[in-house]
C-alpha positions in Angstrom: 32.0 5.0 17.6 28.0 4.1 17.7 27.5 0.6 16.6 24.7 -0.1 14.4 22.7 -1.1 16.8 22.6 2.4 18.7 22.4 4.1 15.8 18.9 2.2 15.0 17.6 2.6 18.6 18.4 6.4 18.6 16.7 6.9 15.2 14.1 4.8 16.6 13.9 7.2 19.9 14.0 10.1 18.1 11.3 9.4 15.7 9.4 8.4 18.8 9.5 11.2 20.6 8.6 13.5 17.7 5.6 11.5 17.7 4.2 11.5 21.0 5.0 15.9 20.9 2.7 15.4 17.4 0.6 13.4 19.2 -0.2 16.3 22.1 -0.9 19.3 19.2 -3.0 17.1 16.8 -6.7 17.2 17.9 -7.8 13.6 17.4 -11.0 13.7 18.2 -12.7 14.2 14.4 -10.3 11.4 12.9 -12.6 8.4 13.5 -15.3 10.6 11.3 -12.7 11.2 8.9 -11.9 7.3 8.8 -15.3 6.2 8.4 -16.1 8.6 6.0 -13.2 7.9 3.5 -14.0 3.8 3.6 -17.4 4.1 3.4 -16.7 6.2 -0.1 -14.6 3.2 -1.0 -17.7 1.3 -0.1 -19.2 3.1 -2.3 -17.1 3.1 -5.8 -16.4 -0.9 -5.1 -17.5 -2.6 -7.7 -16.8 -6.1 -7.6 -17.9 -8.2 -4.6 -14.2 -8.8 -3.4 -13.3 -5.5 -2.7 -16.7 -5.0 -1.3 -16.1 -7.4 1.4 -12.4 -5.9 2.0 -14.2 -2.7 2.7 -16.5 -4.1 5.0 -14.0 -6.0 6.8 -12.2 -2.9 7.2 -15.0 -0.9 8.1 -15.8 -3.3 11.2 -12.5 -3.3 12.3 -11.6 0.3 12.5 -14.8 1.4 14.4 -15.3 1.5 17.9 -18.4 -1.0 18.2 -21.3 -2.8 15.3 -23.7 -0.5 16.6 -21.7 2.7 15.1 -21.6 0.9 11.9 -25.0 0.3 11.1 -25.9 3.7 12.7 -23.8 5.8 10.6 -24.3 4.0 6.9 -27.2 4.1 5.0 -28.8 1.2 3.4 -28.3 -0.1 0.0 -31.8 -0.7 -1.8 -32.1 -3.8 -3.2 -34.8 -4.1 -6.3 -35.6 -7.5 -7.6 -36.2 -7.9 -11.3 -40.0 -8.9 -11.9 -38.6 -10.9 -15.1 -35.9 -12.9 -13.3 -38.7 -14.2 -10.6 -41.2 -14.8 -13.1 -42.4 -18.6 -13.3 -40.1 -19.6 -15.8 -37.8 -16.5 -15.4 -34.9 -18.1 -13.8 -33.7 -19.4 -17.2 -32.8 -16.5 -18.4 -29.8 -14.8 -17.8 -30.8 -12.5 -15.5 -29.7 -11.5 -12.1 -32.7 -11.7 -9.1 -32.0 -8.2 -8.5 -29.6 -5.0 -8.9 -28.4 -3.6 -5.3 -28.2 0.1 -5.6 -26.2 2.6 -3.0 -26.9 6.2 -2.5 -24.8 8.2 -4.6 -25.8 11.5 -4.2 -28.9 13.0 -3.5 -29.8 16.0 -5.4 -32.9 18.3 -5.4 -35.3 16.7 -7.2 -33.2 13.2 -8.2 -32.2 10.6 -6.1 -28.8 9.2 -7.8 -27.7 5.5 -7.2 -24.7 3.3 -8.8 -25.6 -0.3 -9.4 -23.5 -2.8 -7.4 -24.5 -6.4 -9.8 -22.3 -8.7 -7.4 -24.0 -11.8 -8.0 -22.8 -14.1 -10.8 -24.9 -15.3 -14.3 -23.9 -18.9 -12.7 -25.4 -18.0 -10.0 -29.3 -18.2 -10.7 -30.3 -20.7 -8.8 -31.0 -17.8 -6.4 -34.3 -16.8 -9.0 -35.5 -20.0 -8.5 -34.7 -19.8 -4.4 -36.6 -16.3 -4.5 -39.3 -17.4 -7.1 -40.3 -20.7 -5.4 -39.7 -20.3 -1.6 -41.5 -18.2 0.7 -39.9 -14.7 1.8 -40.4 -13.6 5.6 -38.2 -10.8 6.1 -34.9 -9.4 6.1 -32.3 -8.9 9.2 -29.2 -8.3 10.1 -27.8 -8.5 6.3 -29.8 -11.6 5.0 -32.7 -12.4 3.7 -35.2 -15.4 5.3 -37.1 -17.1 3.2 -38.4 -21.2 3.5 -37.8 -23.5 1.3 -41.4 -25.4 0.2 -40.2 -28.7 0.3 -38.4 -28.9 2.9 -40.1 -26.2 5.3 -36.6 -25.6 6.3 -35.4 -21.4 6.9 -32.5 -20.6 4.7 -30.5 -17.3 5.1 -29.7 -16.1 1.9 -27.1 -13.1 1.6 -27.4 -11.1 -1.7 -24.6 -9.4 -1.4 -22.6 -12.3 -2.0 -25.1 -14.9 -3.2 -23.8 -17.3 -0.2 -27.1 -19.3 1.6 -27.1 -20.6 4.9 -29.1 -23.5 6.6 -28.2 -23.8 10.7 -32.0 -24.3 11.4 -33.9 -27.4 11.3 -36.9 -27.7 9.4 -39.9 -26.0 11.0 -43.3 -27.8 12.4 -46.1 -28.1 9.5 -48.6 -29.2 12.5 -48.7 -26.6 15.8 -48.9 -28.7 18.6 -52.0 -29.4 20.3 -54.2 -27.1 21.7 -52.0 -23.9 20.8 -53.1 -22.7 17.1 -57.0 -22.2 15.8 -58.3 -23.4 12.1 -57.0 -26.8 10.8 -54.3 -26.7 13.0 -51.5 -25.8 10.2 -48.6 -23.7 11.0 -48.5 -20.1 8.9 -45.3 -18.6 9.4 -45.3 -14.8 9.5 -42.7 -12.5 10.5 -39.2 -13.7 10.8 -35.9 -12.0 12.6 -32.1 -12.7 13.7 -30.6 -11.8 16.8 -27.1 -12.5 17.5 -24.2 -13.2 15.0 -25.3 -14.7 12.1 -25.2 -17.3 10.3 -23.6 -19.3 13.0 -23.9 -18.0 16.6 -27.8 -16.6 16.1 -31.3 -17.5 17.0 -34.3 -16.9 14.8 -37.5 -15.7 16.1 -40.2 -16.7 14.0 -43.8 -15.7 14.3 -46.4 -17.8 13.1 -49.8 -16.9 12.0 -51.9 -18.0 15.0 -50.7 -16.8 17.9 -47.6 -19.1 18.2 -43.6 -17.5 18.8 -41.2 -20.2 17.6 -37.5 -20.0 18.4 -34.4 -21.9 17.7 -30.3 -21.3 17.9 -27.9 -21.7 14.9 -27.2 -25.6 15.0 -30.0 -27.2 17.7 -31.9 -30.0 16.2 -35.4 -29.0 18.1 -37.9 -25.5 18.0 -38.7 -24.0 21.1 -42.4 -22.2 21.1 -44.3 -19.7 23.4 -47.3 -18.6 22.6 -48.3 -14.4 22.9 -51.6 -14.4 24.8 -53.4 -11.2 23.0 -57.5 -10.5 23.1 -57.6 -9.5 19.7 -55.6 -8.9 16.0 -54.9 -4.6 17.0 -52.3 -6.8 19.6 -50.6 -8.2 17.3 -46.7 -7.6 16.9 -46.6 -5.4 13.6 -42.6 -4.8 13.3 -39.2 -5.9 15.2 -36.3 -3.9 15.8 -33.3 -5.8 17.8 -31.2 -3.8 20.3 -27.7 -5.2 22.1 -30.0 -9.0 21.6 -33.2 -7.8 22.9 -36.1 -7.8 20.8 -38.9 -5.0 20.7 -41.8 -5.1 18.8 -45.1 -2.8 18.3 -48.5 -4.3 18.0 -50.9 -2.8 15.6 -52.6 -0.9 18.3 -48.7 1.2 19.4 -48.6 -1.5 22.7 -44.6 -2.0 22.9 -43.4 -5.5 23.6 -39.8 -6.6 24.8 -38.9 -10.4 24.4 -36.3 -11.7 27.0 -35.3 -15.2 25.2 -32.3 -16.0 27.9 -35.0 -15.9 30.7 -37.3 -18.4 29.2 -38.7 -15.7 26.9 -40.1 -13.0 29.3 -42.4 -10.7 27.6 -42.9 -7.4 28.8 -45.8 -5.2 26.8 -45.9 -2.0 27.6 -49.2 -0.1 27.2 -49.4 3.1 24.8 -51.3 4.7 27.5 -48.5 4.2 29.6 -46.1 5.3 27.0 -48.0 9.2 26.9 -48.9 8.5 23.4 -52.3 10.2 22.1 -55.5 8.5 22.7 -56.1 8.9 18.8 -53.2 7.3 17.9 -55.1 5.1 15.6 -57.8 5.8 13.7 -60.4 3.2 11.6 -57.9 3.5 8.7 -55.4 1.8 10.3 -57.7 -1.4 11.2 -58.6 -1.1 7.8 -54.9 -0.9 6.2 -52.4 -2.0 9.3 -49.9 -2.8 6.6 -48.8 1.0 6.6 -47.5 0.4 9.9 -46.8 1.6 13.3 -43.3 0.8 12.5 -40.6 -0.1 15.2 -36.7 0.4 14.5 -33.6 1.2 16.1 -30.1 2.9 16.0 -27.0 2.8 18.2 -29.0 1.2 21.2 -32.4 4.0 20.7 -35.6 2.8 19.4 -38.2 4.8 17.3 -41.7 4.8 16.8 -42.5 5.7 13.3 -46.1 6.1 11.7 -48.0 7.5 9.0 -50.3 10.5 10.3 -52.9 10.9 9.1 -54.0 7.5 7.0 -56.6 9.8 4.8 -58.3 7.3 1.9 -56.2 9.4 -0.3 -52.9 10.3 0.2 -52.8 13.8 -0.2 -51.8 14.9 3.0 -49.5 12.5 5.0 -47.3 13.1 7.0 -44.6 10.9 9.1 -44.3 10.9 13.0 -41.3 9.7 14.9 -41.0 9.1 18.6 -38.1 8.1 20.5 -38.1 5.5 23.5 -36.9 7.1 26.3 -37.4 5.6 30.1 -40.6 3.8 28.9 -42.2 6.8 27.5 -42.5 7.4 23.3 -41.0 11.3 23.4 -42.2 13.0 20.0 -39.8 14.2 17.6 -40.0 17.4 15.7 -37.0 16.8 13.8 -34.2 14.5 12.9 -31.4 16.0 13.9 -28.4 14.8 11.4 -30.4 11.9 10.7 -32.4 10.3 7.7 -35.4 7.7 8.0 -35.6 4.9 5.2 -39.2 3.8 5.2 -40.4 0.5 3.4 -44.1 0.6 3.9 -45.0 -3.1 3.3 -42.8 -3.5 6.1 -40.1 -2.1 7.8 -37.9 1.3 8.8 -34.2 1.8 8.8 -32.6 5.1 11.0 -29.5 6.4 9.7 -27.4 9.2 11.4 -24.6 11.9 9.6 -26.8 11.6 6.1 -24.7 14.3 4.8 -21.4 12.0 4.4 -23.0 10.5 1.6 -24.9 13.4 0.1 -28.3 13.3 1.8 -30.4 15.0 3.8 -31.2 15.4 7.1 -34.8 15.5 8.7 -35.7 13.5 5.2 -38.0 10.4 5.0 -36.2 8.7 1.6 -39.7 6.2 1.0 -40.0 3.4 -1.3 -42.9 0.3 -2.1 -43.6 -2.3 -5.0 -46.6 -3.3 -5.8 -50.0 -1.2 -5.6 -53.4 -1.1 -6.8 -54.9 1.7 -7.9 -58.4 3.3 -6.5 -60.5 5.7 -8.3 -63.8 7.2 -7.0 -63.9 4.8 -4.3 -64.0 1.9 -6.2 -60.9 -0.8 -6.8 -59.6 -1.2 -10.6 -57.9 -4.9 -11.0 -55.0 -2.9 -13.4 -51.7 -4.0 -11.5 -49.2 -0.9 -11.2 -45.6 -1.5 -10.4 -44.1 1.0 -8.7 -40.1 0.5 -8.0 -39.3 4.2 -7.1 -38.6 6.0 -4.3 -40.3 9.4 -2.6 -37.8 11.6 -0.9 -39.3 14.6 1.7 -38.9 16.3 5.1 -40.6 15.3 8.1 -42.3 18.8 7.6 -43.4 18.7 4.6 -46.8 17.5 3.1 -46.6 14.3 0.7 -48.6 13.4 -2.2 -48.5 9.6 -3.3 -51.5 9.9 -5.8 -54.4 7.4 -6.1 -52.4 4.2 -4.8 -52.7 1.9 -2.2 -50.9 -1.7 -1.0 -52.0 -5.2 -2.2 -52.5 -7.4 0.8 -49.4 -8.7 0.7 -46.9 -6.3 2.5 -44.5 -9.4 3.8 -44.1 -11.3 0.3 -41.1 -10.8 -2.2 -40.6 -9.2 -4.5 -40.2 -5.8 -3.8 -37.4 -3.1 -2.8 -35.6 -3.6 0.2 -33.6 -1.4 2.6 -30.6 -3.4 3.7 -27.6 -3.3 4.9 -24.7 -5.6 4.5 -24.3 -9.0 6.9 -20.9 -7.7 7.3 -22.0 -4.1 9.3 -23.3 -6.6 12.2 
């Protein structure tokens, strides 16, 4: 007779060997889509912030690499609450902001549900986003500096978790390398890396001057960008595999090599078979609408608005693809979807239709504008928190409205993505 031992192993056999002839008939090759798409719907109906973060963590483990994540989800859109970040706002008990995920997209309606993950205890962050100065927003956090202490805090509104593994930065440029009085005005901000802890933060400053540091030095590093004039400066960042690529106002591309002491390449637009009209005078007039820079699973884009009439009742969006050096037009976005904050930044997002959107669509969104009519600028403050949803072939009309001067200060909507994706 079989002991029970044998019996277990040939059970175990058998059941093995039924799997492996399974194994030959199934066609595998679908069921990572199949995967991604069922937990990125139970990303979607998670409510509460721990079962958000078991999502994510299960997202990031099942997929083959970071750069398929945050290729294939679309961003959430976070909208701050002009009450809660109001001067004396913060006492009441009111979250900063709501972070809203794409739903469904409809014909003429763009459904979100509201994930509120932040606690009522947790309002100190109002008085963080109502006091400090924002920068920008990578790789799942938001960078803002804190006034008194000049010191770069990443804040995660997912989770209302801050981070600090950055010194305080300079108030005085050093000698000889900025023009005016001499103060340092910090710009742009971005992340490459794994943040919060293993990172470095590229910070540009307002004169000229590229200041660097990694997650727990004491000391900033600074290079400054030699450029003849403002259409050269960068306008945008996008961060492939830890390289960073930027686009001046003028389309010049740039690519920062910080492991090599930085090394900056800049790559001419001329070079790049772009259009001698690329820009025209609106764009020195307005550079806040862009050339925008982004990137998805390793490719970078060129995105701008074409043309920048003084009323927008023709624009239209362009996209161009990097590809050996050369920007490469693009007619359409093949099973992809463009998220396009104007005051600042762009977001590509492939396989739209798993969460109900469109492809070759341009999903559009600002905050604050002024108004123009008959040529001539009305002080009446509109706020504009929605969104504008249309193909890359079709005409848009955004009315009489233009942006304040302001494209890089909070508040206003955000396209972002969860510091868990990265």
């Amino acid at each position: 007779m079989m002991s029970e031992f044998q019996k277990k192993q040939k059970v175990q056999n058998n059941r093995q060997a039924d799997e492996e002839q399974h194994e030959e008939l199934r066609d595998w090759s679908g069921l990572m889509d199949e995967l991604l798409q069922l937990i990125f719907h139970a990303l979607l109906l998670s409510t509460k912030k721990s079962s958000f973060s078991k999502v994510c963590r299960a997202w990031r483990r099942i997929a083959s690499s970071k750069e398929e994540i945050v290729a294939s989800q679309p961003p959430f859109l976070l909208v701050p609450s002009f009450i809660s970040l109001h001067k004396e706002g913060y006492k009441t008990q009111q979250r900063p902001f709501k972070i809203l995920s794409p739903a469904s997209i409809g014909t003429d309606s763009f459904a979100f549900s509201a994930h509120c993950f932040l606690a009522p205890s947790q309002l100190h962050l109002c008085d963080r986003l109502a006091h400090a100065k924002y920068m920008y927003s990578s790789k799942g956090y938001l960078i803002i500096v804190e006034p008194t202490t000049n010191c770069p805090i990443l804040l995660d509104p997912f989770t209302g978790e801050e981070f600090r593994p950055f010194p305080s930065l300079p108030r005085v440029c050093p000698s000889g390398m900025c023009r005016g009085d001499g103060n340092c005005r910090y710009g742009t901000a971005v992340l490459l890396g794994s943040p919060p802890s293993r990172c470095r933060i590229v910070i540009l400053s307002d004169y000229d001057v590229l200041w660097t540091c990694l997650a727990g030095q004491h000391q900033w590093s600074n290079y400054v960008i030699d450029y003849a004039c403002w259409e050269k400066r960068p306008n945008g960042f996008a961060v492939v595999r830890d390289t960073l690529y930027s686009i001046t106002r003028d389309a010049d591309l740039m690519v920062f090599d910080f492991d090599a002491g930085p090394q900056i390449r800049v790559v001419d637009r001329g070079d790049c078979d772009l259009p001698k009209q690329f820009l025209n005078y609106h764009y020195k007039k307005f550079p806040y609408y862009g050339p925008f820079i982004t990137q998805s699973h390793g490719e970078v884009f060129l995105v701008r608005l074409n043309p920048f009439p003084t009323v927008f009742s023709d624009t239209r969006v362009e996209v161009y693809r990097l590809q050996e050096w050369k920007w490469m037009r693009m007619n359409r976005l093949d099973n992809a979807a463009l998220f396009l904050d104007i005051e600042g930044s762009a977001m590509y997002c492939r396989n739209p239709a798993w969460w109900g959107g469109k492809e070759n669509h341009v999903y559009l969104t600002g905050r604050k504008w002024w108004g123009v009519k008959e040529n001539h600028v009305y002080s009446t403050w509109q706020k504009w928190d929605k969104w504008i949803s249309f193909s890359l072939d079709d005409i848009v009309d955004l009315g009489f409205k233009k942006p304040i001067k302001c494209y890089a200060k909070w508040p206003r909507p955000l396209w972002m993505l969860p510091s868990s994706c990265y």
